[in-house]
N, C-alpha and C positions, 0 to 999 in steps of 0.2 A: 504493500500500500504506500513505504513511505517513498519507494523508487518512482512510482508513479505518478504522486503526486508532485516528485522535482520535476520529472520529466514534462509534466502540463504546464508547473511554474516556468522551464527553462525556453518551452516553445511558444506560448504565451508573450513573453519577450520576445523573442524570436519576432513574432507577430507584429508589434507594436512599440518596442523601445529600442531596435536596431540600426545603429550608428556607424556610420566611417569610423574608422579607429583611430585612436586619440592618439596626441604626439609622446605623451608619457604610457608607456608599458610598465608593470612588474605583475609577471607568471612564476608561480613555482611550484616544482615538484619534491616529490619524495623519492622513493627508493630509483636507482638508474643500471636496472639488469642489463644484462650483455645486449639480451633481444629489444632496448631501448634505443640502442646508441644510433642507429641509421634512421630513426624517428627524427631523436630528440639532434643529431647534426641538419636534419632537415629543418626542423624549428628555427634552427642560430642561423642557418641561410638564409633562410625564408624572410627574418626580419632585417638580416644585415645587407640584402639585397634592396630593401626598401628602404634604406638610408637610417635605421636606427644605429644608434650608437650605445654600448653596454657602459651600465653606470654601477656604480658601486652604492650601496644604500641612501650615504650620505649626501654625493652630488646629485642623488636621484630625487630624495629628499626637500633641498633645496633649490631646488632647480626654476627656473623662472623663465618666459620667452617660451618660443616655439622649437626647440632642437629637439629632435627624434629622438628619446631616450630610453632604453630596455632594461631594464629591472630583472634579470635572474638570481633565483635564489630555490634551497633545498631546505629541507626540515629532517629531524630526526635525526639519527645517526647510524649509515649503510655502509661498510666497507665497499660496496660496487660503487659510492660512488668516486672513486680512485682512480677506476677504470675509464672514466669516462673526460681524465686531463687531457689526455691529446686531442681529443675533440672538442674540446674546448680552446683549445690554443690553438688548432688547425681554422676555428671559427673566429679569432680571438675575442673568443668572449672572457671577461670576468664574471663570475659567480659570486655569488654567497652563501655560504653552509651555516646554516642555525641548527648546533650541537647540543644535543644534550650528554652531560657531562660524565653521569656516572656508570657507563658501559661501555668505556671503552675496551677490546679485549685482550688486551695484557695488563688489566687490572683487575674488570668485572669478572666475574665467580660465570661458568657456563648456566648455571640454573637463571643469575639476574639478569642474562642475556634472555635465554628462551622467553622469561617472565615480561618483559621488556617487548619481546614482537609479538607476543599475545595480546598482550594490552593495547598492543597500536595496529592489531588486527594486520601483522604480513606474515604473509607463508611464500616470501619466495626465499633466494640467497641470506639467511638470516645470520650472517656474519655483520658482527659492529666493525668500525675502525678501528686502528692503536693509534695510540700518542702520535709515534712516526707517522705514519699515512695523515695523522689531519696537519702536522707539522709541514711535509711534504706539499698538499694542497696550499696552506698558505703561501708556501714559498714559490707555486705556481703563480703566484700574485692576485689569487681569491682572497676573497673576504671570509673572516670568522666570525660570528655570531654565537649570544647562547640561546637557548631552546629551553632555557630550567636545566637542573640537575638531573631528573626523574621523570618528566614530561606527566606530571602531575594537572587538573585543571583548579588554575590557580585561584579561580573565584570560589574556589569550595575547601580552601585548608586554611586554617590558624595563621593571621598575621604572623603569628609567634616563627613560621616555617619559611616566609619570605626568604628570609637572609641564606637558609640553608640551599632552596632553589633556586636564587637568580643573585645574591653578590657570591655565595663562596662557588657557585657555578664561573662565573666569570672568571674569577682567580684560576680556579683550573685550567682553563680556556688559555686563560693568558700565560699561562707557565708552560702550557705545552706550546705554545707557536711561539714565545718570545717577543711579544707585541701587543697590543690594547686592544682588547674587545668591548666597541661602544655601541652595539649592535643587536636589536633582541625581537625576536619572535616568540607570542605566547604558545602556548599546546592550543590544538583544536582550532584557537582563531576568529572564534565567532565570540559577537559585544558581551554575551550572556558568562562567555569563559574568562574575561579581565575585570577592569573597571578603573575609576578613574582613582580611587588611591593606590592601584596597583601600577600606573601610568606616572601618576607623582611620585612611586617606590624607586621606580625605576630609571625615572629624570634625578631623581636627589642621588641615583647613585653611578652615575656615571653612563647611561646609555643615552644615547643624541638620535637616533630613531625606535622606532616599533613597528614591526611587522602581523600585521592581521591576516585572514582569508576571505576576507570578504570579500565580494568580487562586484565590480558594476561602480565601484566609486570613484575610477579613473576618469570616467567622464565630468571631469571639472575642472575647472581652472584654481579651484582653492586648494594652496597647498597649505598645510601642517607638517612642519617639519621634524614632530615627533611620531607621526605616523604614516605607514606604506601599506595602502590597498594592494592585497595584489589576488591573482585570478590563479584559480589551482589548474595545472594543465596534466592532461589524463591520455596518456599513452592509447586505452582501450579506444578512444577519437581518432578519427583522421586530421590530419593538419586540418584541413578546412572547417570542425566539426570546432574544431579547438578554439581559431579565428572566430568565428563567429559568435563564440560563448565571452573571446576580450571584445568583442563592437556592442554586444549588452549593456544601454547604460541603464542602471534598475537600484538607482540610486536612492530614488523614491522606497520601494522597497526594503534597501536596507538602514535606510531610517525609521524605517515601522516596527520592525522586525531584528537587525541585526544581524541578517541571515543573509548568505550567498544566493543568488538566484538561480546557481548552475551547477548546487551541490556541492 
């Protein structure tokens, strides 16, 4: 029932709030299987053929004027996505990886691993990264992010836990790449999963953007430069299927609701 009712909301739009595509992009995905990679290099062509240029959160953020600007960026934490640097340099894109902290696997215990892609519902390549491999990624000249320590939904636990998920997450973050992570996506992504003292938690402590999933809010010329709308992009789509779900502007929408229009 609930598949079908996205589906009616996402064609719906489709219908009636479908737009040319706005000069500011940011898509992002999650796990990047092998059987991804000639997709997701099709993606980075596809918009770098149309004159966008890859921005890193913050110039993305800030950004002002009409320049083509494309926002990629990852959530969770997938050893595959390691695999998929050279396509990313062959495309030269810059990325962003929003980590969560506490599975990496040359430290996390195999049981907090399995535990860990239960919770976030994947059953493919269920290998985490190590310290090295997200090391490595930065030094590909990606951006690092945190994700929380546990990818907890943070509107549902004890102020009291804050600090354990998202500042001593960050420490982490930044011990292993050697460099300042000012950068954060919440779990899940949707208005109902944050809030606005968990937005002031996270300004008072050192992050200069926030990543949501909400989708449909690119359509505007107002920016917020402590927050990045971005649109989840789904493999199981065709390019074109994908496209069509960023020209949704259903902005209306997620001012009611809080909610993606495109699942």
């Amino acid at each position: 029932m609930k598949a079908q009712v996205l589906d009616l909301l996402r064609h719906s739009h489709l219908l009636f709030a479908k737009r040319d595509l706005p000069c500011r992009l940011a898509i992002y995905f999650h796990a990047l299987e092998k059987s991804h990679l000639p997709a997701f290099a099709d993606a980075l062509s596809y918009f770098k053929d149309l004159g966008y240029r890859f921005a890193d959160p913050q110039s993305y953020a800030q950004s002002v004027g009409y320049e083509k600007l494309l926002f990629v960026s990852f959530d969770d934490n997938f050893k595959n996505w390691h695999q998929g640097l050279d396509v990313m340099s062959e495309c030269g894109a810059r990325c962003t990886f929003y980590v969560n902290s506490a599975y990496f696997r040359d430290v996390a215990s195999h049981a907090a691993i399995s535990n860990y892609f239960d919770r976030i519902n994947y059953i493919g390549d269920r290998q985490t990264l190590s310290k090295t491999e997200l090391w490595e990624i930065a030094d590909r000249g990606h951006t690092i992010g945190c994700h929380t320590h546990s990818h907890p939904i943070l509107s549902q636990i004890p102020k009291a836990d804050w600090h354990d998920e998202i500042v001593a997450s960050k420490k982490i973050l930044e011990d292993a790449v050697g460099q300042a992570v000012n950068d954060f996506s919440f779990p899940f992504g949707m208005r109902r999963h944050f809030s606005s003292a968990l937005r002031f938690y996270c300004a008072t402590n050192g992050f200069r953007t926030i990543a949501t999933g909400i989708s449909g809010q690119q359509h505007t010329d107002h920016i917020d430069p402590l927050q990045i709308h971005r649109t989840g992009w789904k493999f199981e789509l065709s390019l074109e299927d994908n496209i069509a779900n960023l020209q949704i502007d259903s902005r209306l929408y997620a001012a009611l609701s809080g909610r993606s229009a495109v699942g």
